[in-house]
C-alpha positions as CSV (number, residue, x, y, z in Angstrom):
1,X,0.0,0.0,0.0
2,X,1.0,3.3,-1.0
3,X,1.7,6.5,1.3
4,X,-1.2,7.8,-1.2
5,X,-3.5,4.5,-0.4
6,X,-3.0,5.0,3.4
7,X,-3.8,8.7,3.2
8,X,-7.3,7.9,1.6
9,X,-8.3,4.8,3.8
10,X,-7.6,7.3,7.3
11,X,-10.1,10.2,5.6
12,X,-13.1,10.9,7.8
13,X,-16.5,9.4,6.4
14,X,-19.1,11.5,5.4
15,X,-22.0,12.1,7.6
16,X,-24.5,10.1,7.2
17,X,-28.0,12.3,6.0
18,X,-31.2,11.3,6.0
19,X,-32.1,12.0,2.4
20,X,-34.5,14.9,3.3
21,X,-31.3,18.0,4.0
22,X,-31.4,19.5,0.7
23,X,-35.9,19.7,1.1
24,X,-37.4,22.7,2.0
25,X,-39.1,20.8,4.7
26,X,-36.3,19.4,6.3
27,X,-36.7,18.5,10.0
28,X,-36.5,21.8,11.8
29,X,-37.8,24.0,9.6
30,X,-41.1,25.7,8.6
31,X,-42.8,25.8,5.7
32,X,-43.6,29.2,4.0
33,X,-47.6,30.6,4.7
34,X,-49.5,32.9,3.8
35,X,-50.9,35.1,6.2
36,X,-54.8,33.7,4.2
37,X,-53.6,30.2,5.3
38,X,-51.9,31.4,8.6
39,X,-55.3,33.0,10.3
40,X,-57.3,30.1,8.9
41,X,-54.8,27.6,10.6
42,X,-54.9,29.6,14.0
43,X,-58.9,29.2,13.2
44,X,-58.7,25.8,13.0
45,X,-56.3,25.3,15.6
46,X,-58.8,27.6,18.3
47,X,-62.2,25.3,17.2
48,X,-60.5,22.3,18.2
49,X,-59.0,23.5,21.3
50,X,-62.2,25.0,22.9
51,X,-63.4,23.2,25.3
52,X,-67.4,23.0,24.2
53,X,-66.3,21.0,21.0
54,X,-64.0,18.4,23.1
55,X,-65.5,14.7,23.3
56,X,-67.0,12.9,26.0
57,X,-64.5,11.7,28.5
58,X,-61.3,12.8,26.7
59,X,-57.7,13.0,28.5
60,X,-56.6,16.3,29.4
61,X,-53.2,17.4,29.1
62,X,-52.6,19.7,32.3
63,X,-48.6,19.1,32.8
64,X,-48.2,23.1,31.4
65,X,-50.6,24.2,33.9
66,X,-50.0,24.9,38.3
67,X,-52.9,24.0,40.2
68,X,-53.3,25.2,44.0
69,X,-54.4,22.4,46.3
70,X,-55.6,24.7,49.0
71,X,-58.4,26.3,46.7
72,X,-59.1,23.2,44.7
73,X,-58.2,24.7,41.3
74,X,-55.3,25.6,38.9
75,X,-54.4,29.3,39.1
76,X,-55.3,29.9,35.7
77,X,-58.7,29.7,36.6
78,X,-61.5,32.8,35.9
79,X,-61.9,32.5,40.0
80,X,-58.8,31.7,41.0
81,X,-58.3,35.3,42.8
82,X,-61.6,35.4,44.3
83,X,-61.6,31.9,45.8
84,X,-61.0,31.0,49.4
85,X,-58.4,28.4,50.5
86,X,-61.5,25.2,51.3
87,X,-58.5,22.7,51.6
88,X,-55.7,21.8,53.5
89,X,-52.5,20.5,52.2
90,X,-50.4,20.6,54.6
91,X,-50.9,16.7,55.7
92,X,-49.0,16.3,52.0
């Protein structure tokens, strides 16, 4: 083997892609919108988020939300500053 041959052999492989880089919707990036399809996507997105049009015994995702165990509710609630403390937590 040559000086030449042993030169090529110790090169660095390529990195490996996943076929998609050169795509203009390549993980990580955004698609272009128009603001048209933008509001009707926020639209969209706010009918099937509101509460009236959820199904019948549905899961709830409340991990983003803080709920206080002393008034029985999470502090995002309407009432939340109005409410009195009905529980006690401090057996917890």
């Amino acid at each position: 083997m040559s000086d030449e041959d042993a030169h090529e052999s110790e090169q660095e492989p390529e990195p490996e892609s996943d076929g998609d880089s050169g795509s203009p919707e390549a993980v990580g990036t955004m698609p272009e919108v128009s603001e048209g399809e933008q509001e009707q996507i926020e639209s969209e997105r706010e009918e099937r988020l509101d509460p009236d049009n959820r199904p019948d015994e549905v899961e709830v995702d409340n991990t983003e939300r803080d709920f206080d165990s002393e008034a029985g509710m999470f502090t995002d609630n309407e009432d939340y500053e109005e409410s009195e403390k009905k529980f006690d937590d401090s057996e917890f």
